[in-house]
C-alpha positions as CSV (number, residue, x, y, z in Angstrom):
1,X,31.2,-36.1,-9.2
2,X,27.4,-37.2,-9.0
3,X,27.2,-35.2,-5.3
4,X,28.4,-32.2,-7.1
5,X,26.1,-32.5,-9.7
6,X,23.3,-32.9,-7.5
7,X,24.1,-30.2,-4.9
8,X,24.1,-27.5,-8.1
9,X,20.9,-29.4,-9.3
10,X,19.2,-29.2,-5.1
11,X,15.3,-28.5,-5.5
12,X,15.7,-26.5,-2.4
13,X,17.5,-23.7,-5.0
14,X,14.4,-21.3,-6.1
15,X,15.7,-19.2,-9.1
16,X,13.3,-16.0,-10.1
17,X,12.9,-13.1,-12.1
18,X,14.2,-9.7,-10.3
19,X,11.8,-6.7,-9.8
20,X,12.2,-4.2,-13.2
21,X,12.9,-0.6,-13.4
22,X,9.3,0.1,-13.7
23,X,8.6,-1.4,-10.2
24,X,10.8,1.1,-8.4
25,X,9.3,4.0,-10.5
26,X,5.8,3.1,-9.3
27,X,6.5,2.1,-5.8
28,X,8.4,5.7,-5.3
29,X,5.6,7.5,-6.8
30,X,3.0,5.9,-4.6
31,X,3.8,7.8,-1.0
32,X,5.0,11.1,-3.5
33,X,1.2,11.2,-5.0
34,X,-0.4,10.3,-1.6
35,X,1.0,12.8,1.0
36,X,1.6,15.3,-1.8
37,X,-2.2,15.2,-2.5
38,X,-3.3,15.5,1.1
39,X,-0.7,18.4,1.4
40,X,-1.9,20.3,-1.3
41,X,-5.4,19.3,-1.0
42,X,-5.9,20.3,2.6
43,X,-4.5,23.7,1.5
44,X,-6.8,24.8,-1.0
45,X,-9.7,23.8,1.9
46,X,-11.0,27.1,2.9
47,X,-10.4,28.1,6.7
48,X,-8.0,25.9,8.5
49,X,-8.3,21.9,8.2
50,X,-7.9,19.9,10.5
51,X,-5.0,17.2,9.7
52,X,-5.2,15.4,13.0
53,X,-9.2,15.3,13.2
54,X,-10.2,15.7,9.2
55,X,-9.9,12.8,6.8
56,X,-8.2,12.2,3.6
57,X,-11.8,11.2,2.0
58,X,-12.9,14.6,3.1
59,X,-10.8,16.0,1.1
60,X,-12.2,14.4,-2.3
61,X,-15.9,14.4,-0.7
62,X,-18.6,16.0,-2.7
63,X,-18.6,19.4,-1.7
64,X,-14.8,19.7,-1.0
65,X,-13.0,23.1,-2.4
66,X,-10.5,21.7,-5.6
67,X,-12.2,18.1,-4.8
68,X,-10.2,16.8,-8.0
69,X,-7.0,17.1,-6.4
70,X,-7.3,14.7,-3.9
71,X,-9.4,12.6,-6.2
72,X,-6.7,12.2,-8.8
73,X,-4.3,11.8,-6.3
74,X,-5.9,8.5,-4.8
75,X,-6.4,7.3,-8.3
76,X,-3.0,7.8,-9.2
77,X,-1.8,6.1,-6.1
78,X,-4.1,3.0,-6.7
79,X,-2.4,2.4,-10.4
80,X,0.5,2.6,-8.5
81,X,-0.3,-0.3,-6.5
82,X,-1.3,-2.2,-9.4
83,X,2.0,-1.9,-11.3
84,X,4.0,-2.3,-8.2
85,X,2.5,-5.4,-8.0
86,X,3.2,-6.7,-11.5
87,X,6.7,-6.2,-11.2
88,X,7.1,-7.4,-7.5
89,X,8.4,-10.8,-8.8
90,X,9.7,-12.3,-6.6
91,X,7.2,-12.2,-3.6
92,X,4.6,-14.6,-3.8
93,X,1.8,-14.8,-6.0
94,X,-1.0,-14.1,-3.3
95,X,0.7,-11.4,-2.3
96,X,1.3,-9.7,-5.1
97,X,-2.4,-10.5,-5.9
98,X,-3.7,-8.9,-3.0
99,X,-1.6,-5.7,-3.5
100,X,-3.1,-4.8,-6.9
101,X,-6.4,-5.7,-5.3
102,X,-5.5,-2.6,-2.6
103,X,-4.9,-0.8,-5.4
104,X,-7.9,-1.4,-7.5
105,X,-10.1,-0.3,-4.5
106,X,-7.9,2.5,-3.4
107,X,-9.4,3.8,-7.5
108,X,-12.6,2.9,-7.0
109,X,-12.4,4.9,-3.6
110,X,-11.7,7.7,-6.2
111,X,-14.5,6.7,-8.2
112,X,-16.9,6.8,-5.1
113,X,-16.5,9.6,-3.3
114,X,-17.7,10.1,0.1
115,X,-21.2,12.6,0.4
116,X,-22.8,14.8,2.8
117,X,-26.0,13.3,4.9
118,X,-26.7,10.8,6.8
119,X,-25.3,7.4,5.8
120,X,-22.8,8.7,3.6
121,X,-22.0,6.7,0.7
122,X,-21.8,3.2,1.1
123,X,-19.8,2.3,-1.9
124,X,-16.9,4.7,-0.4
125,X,-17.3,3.2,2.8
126,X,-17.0,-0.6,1.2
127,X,-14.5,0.1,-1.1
128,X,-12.1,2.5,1.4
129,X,-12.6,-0.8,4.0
130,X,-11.4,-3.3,1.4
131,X,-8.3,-1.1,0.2
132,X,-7.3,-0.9,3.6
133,X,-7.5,-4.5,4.5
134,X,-5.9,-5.4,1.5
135,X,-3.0,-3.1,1.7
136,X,-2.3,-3.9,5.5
137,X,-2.7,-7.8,4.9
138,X,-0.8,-8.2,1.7
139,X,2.7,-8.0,3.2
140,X,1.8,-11.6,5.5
141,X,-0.2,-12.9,2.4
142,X,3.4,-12.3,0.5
143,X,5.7,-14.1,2.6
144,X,7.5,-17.5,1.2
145,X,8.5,-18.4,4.6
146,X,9.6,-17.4,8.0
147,X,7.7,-15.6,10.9
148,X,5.5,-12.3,10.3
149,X,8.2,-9.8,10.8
150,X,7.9,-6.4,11.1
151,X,4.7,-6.5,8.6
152,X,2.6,-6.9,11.5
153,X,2.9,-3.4,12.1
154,X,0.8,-2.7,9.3
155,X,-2.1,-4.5,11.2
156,X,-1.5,-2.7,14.1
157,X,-2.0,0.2,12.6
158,X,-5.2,-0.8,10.7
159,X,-6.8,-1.7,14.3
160,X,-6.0,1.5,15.8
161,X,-7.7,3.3,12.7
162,X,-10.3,1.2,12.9
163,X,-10.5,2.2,16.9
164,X,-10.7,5.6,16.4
165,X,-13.0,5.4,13.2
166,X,-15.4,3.4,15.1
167,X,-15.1,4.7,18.3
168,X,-15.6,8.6,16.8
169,X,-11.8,9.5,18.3
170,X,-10.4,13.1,17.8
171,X,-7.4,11.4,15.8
172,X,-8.9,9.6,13.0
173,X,-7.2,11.7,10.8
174,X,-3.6,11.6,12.1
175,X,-4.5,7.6,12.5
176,X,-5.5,7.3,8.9
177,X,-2.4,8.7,7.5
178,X,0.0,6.8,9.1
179,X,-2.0,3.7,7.9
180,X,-2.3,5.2,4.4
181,X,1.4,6.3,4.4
182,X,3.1,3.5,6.0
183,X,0.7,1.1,3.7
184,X,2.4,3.4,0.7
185,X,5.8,3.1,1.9
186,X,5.9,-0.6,2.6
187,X,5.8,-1.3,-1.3
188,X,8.9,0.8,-1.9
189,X,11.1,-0.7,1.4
190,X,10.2,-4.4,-0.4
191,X,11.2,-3.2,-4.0
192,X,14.2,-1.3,-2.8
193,X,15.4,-4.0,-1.2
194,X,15.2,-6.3,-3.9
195,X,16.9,-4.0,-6.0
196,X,19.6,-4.3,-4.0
197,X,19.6,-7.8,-3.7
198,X,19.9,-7.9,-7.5
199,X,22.5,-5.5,-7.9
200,X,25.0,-8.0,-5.6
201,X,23.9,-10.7,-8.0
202,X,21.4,-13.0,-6.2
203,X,19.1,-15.0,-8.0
204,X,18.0,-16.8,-4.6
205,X,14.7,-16.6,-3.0
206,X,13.5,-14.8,-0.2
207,X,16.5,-13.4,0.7
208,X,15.3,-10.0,-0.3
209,X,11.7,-10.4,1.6
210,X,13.1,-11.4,4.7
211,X,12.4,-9.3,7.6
212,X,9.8,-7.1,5.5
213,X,7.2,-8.8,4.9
């Protein structure tokens, strides 16, 4: 009797809140705004952009033809990050923390947009760095336990961003929207995923984080 009573009562049992409606709606919007905003923006650029050389920030850059599309775009996608991140219960606190920090910056990237000249704009440059980070890194900072997973990809793809930002490559753009994309989609795999988790009835912990982040 008292080892029944205990095994229903085990500390080891983490019960949580499950991720609400409002989470999925976010999360799907997120990649939606982004690569719809890079579509239509790079569109309305006169002549022929450049995708695979040309950057997203370009396309919301002082100067830019129809700059606002690409600008609301980005903020839209950064609230997105923010609410996905309220409702992503059941990952961990620093985690979720870090998330809505990607997506604060990914607005203030918005808010800052990149200009003509040498040096550029510095705020841009901080604030576009931070949201990256953030975004790549929140997926590890997330976990409640086990090994990194798949969400080192995320990383991965940061570096070789980072390589061809810094080392002036001829793919910088094609590298920046898989990061941006893949940091987009990554929300929406976890939330999906604990949706479905919920819908077979579990109220156990991590069981819908394991092997994404």
């Amino acid at each position: 009797m008292a080892k029944s009573w205990l095994a229903g009562r085990s500390p080891m049992v983490v019960i949580v809140r499950g991720v609400p409606w409002w989470g999925l709606v976010s999360s799907a919007v997120a990649p939606v705004l982004l690569v719809g905003g890079w579509t239509l923006a790079a569109r309305l650029q006169p002549g022929s952009f450049d995708a695979v050389a040309g950057t997203i920030s370009s396309l919301a850059a002082v100067g830019a033809a129809d700059r606002w599309v690409m600008t609301l775009a980005l903020a839209g996608v950064g609230a997105c990050y923010v609410i996905t991140g309220l409702a992503l219960r059941p990952a961990a606190p620093a985690g979720r923390l870090m998330l809505m920090s990607g997506g604060v910056a990914t607005m203030l990237v918005a808010a800052f947009p990149e200009t003509a000249g040498a040096g550029g704009s510095l705020p841009h440059t901080f604030w576009a760095a931070a949201g990256f980070v953030a975004l790549a890194a929140w997926p590890l900072a997330a976990r409640r336990r086990g090994p990194w997973g798949p969400a080192g990809v995320l990383l991965g793809l940061l570096v070789w961003f980072g390589a061809e930002l810094i080392g002036g490559g001829r793919q910088v753009g094609l590298a920046e929207r898989v990061l941006a994309g893949a940091e987009a989609v990554w929300p929406l795999a976890v939330v999906l995923a604990c949706r479905w988790s919920q819908s077979r009835g579990s109220r156990r912990l991590p069981g819908c984080l394991d092997g994404l982040v």
